[in-house]
C-alpha positions as CSV (number, residue, x, y, z in Angstrom):
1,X,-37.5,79.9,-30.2
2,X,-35.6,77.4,-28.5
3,X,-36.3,73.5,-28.9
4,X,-37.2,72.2,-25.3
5,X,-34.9,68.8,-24.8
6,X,-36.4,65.8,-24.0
7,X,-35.3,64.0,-20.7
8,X,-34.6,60.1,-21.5
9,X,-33.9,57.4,-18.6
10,X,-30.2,57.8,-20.2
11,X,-29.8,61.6,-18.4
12,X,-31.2,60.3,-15.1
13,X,-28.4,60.9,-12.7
14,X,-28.7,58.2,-9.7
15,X,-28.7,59.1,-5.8
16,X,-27.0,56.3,-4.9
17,X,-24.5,54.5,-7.3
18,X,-23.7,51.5,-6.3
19,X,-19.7,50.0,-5.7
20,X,-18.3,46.9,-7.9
21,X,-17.5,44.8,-5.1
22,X,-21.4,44.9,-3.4
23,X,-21.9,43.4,-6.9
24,X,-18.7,40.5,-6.3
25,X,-19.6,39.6,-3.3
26,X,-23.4,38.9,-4.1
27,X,-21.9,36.9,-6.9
28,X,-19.6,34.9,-4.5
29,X,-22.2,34.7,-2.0
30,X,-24.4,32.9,-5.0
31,X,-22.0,31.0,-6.0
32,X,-20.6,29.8,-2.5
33,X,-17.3,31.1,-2.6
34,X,-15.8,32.0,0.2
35,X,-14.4,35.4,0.2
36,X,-10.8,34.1,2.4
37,X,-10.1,31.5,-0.4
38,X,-11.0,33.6,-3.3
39,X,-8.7,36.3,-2.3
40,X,-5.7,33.2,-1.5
41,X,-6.6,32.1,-5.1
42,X,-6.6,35.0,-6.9
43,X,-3.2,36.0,-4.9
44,X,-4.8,39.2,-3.2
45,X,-4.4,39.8,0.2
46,X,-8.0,38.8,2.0
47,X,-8.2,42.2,4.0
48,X,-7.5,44.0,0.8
49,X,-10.0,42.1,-1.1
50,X,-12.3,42.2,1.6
51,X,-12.1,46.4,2.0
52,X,-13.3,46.1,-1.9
53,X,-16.3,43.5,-1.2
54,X,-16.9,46.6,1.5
55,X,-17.0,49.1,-0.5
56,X,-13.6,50.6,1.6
57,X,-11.2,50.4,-1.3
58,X,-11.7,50.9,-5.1
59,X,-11.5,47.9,-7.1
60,X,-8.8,48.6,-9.5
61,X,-7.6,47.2,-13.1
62,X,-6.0,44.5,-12.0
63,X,-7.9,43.1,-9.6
64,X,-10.8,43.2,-11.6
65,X,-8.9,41.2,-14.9
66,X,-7.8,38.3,-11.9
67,X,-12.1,38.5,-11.1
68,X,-12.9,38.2,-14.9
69,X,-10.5,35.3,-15.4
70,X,-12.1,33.3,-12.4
71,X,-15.3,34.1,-12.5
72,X,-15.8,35.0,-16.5
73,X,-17.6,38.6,-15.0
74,X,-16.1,41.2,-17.3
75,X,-14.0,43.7,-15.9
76,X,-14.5,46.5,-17.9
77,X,-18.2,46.9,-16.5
78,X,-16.7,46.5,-13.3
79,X,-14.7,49.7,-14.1
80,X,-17.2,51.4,-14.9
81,X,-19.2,50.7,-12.2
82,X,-16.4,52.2,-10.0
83,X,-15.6,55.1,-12.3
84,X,-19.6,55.9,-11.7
85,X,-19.3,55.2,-7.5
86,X,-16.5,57.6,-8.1
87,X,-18.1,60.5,-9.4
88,X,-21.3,60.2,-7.9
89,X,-19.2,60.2,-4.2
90,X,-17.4,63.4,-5.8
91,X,-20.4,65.2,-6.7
92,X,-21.9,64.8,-3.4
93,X,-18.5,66.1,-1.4
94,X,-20.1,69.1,0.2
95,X,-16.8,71.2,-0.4
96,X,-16.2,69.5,-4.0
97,X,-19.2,71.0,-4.9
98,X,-18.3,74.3,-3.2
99,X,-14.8,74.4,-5.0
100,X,-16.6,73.8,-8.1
101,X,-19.3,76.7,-7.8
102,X,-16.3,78.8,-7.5
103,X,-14.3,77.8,-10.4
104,X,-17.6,78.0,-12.6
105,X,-17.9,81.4,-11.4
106,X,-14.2,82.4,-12.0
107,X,-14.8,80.4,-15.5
108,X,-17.8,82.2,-16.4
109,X,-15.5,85.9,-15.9
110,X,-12.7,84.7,-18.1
């Protein structure tokens, strides 16, 4: 007899993850910042910091240590936020997913 697992909110697998910087510029946007002079202050670039806000570039280690400093949101949430966008983009790659079917299969041989 095999125990039947109990699904908790902690197995739920979202549809759409959400990127850090959606989350930085809503935080900018509350707090009036202005996307051009946070990027001059912070020494980034404004189109690269901009293509983060965007959701066009990943945010990375760095830049999300200069966001913590400034505006005290911690940057290892931030990561993970990003590391979860990351996946959740990879698992829905139509031909990820097909490579993956066929290493399982290849796996479940060996």
């Amino acid at each position: 007899m095999t125990e039947k697992k109990k699904f908790s909110a902690n197995d739920a697998i979202p549809f759409i993850a959400p990127h850090p910087g959606e989350i930085i510029k809503e935080e900018l946007e509350f707090r009036g910042i202005s996307q051009r002079r946070f990027a001059k202050e912070i020494g980034v670039s404004y189109s690269q910091f901009n293509e983060i806000l965007n959701a066009k570039r990943p945010l990375n280690a760095e830049i999300a240590l200069l966001i913590e400093a400034v505006l005290g949101i911690n940057a290892a949430p931030l990561l993970k936020i990003q590391m979860d966008y990351n996946l959740l983009q990879t698992k829905n790659n139509p031909s990820f997913v097909h490579r993956l079917s066929s290493l399982r299969r290849v796996a479940a041989v060996l």
